[in-house]
C-alpha positions as CSV (number, residue, x, y, z in Angstrom):
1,X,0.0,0.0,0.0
2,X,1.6,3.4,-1.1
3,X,1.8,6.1,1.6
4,X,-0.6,8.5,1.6
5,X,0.3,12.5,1.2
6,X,-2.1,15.2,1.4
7,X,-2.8,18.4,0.6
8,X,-4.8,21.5,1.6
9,X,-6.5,23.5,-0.9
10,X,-6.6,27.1,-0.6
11,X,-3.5,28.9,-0.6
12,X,-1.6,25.6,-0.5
13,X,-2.5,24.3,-4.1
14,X,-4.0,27.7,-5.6
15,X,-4.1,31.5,-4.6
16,X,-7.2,32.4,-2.2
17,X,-6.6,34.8,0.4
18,X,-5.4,37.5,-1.8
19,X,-8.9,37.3,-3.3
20,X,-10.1,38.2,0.5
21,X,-8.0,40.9,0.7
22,X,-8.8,42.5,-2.7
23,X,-12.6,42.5,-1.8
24,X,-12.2,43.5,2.0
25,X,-9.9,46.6,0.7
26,X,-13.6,47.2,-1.7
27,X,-15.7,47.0,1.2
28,X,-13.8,49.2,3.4
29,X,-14.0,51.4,0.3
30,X,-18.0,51.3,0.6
31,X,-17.9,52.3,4.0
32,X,-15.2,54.7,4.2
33,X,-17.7,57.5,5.0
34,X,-19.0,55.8,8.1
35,X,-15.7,54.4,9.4
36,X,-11.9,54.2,9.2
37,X,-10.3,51.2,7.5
38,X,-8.8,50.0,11.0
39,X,-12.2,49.9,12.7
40,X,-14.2,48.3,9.5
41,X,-11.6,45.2,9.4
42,X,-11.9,44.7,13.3
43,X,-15.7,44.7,13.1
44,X,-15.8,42.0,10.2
45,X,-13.4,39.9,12.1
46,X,-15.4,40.2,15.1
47,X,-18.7,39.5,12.9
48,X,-16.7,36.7,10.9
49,X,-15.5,34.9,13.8
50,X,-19.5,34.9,15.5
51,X,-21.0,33.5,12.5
52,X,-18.5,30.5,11.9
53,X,-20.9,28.3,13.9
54,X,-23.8,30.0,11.5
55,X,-22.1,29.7,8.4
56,X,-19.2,27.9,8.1
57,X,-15.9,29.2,6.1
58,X,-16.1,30.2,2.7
59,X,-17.2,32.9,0.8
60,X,-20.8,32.6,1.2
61,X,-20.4,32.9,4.9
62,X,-18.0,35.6,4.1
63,X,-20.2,37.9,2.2
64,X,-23.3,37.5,4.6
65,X,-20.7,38.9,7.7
66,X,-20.0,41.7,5.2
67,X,-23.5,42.6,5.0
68,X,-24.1,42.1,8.4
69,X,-21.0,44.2,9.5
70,X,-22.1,46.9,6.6
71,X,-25.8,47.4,8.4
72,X,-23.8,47.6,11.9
73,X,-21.2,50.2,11.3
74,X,-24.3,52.5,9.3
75,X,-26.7,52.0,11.9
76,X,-29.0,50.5,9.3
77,X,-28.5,53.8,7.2
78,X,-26.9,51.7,3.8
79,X,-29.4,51.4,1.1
80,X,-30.3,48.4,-1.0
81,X,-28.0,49.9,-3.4
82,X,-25.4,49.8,-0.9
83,X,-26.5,46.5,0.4
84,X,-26.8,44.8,-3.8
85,X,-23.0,46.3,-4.0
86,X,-22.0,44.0,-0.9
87,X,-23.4,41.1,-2.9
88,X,-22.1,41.8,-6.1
89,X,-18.7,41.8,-3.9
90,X,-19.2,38.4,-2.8
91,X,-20.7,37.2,-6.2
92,X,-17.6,38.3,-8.2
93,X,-15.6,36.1,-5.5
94,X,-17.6,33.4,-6.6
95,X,-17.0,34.2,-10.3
96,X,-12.9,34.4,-10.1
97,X,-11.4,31.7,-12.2
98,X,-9.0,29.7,-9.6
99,X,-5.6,30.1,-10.5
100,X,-3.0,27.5,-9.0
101,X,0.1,28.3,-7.8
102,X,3.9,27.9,-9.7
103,X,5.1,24.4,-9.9
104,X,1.9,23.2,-8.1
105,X,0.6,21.1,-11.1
106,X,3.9,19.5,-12.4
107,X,4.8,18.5,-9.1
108,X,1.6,16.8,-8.1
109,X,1.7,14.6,-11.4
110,X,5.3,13.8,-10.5
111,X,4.2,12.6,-6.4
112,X,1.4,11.0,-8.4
113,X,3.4,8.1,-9.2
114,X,5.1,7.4,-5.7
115,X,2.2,8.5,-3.4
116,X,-1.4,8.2,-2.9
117,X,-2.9,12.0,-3.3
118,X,-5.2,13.1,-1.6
119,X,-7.1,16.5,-0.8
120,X,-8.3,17.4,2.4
121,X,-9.9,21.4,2.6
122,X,-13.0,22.7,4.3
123,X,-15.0,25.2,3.2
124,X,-18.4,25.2,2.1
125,X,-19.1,22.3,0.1
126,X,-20.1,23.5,-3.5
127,X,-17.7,26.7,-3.7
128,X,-14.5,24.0,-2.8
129,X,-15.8,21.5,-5.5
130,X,-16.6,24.7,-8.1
131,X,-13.0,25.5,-7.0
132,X,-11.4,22.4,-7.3
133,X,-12.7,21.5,-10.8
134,X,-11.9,25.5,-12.1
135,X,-8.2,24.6,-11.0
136,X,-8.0,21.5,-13.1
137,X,-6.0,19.9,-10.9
138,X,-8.8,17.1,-9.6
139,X,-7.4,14.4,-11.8
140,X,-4.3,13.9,-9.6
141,X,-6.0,13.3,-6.4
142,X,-7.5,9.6,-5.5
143,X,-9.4,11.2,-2.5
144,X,-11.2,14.4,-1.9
145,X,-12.3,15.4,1.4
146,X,-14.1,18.6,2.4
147,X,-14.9,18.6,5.5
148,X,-16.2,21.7,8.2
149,X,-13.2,22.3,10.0
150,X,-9.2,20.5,10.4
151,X,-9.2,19.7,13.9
152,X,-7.2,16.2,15.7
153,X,-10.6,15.3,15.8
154,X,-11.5,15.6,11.7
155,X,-8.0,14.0,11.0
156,X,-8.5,11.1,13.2
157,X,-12.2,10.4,11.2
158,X,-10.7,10.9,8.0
159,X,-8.1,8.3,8.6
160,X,-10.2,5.6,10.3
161,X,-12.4,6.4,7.3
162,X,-9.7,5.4,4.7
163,X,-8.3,3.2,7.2
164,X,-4.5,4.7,7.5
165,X,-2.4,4.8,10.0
166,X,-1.0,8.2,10.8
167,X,2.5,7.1,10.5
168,X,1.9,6.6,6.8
169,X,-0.1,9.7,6.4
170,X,1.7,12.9,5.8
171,X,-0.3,16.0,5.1
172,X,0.8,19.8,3.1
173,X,-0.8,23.2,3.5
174,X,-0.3,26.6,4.5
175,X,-2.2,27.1,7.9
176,X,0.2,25.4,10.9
177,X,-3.0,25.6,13.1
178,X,-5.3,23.9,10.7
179,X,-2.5,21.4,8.2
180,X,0.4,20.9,10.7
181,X,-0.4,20.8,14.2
182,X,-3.1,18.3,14.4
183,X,-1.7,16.0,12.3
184,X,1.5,16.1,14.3
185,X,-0.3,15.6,17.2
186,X,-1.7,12.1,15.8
187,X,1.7,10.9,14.9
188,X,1.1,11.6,11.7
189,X,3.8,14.0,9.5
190,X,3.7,17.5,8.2
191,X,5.3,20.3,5.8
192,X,4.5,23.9,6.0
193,X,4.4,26.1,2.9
194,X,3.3,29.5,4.0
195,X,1.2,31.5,1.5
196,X,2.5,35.6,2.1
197,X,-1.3,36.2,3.7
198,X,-2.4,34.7,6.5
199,X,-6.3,35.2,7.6
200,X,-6.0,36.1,11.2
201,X,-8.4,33.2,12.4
202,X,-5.1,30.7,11.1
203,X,-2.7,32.7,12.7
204,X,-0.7,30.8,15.8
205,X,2.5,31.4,17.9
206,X,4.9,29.5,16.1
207,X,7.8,27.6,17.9
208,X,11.3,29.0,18.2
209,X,12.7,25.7,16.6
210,X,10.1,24.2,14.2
211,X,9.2,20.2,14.8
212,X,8.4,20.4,11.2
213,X,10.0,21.0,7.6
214,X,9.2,24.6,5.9
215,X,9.3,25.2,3.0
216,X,9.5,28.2,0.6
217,X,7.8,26.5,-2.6
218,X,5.7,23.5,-3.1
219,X,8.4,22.8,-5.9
220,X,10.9,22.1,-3.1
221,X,8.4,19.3,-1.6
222,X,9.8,16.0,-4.3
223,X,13.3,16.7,-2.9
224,X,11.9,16.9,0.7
225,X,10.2,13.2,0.6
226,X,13.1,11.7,-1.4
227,X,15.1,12.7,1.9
228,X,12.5,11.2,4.0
């Protein structure tokens, strides 16, 4: 049985949170004459991080905290016109083609014949499979997962699911609180790729000495597991 490496989605496979930050720089432009920039971004946060048990992560959820936070900050002064703009924020999220990042496809088809691939992201269900089949990278992967949140608890589903053991399992992304330090914490491996943005809500202390390999591009992940 071939061992199993997966990866995380957004940001780890294709560009994603620059797509956040273009729209939330648009929004704080729509509300610029009710608020500074510094207090608009700590309201959506705040509104964000209250509605994950509503919504969920994704852009859907994203763009419904936007209007919420929109009707907050103007008292319930912004118009429909202000509230369709809001919308047509979030739907031109939607719209984006999904752009994958250098080296990602030609090194997943060369892992392809040494590894199992598998895909493991969360996010609202639809937008990651629209997503996934924009980037046209779903071919290389055996096993798609999308689950509602990358806890030691999801991991240790997913691989009594697919019945692996975590010392065969080794899993790639971005986020160190959401791809790295769960699976760690199930015996399992882990390489870190950061993506230059980081949503707050993924943001954790990192140690002094990393337990884990780091890397600065997914193209330096075949030399990696040869080593391994």
């Amino acid at each position: 049985m071939r061992p199993t490496l997966a990866f995380d989605a957004d940001d780890t496979l294709w560009h994603n949170e620059t797509l956040y930050a273009e729209t939330q720089e648009a929004f704080r432009a729509l509300l610029h004459p009710f608020h500074d920039d510094a207090w608009i971004d700590a309201r959506l946060h705040v509104t964000e991080m209250r509605n994950l048990r509503r919504y969920g992560y994704g852009i859907k959820g994203f763009t419904l905290s936007m209007i919420e936070t929109a009707l907050e900050l103007t008292e319930d002064r912004l118009d429909g016109a202000g509230v369709r703009k809001v919308l047509e924020l979030g739907q031109a999220m939607l719209d984006r083609p999904v752009e994958p990042l250098p080296g990602v496809a030609e090194v997943l088809a060369e892992l392809a014949g040494t590894f199992d691939l598998m895909l493991i992201t969360k996010g609202d269900l639809f937008d990651q499979e629209t997503k996934l089949a924009k980037s046209g990278l779903g071919h290389h992967f055996s096993r798609v997962e999308i689950v509602s949140e990358k806890d030691e608890a999801t991991y240790t589903a997913l691989l009594a699911r697919h019945g692996l053991q975590p010392g065969a399992f080794t899993m790639v992304g971005n986020s160190v609180k959401s791809d790295i330090l769960p699976v760690l914490a199930l015996g399992g491996r882990a390489v870190h790729i950061p993506y230059h943005l980081t949503w707050a809500h993924e943001v954790v202390a990192s140690p002094v000495e990393s337990p884990f390999p780091v890397l600065e591009s997914i193209r330096d992940l075949p030399a990696l597991l040869a080593g391994w």
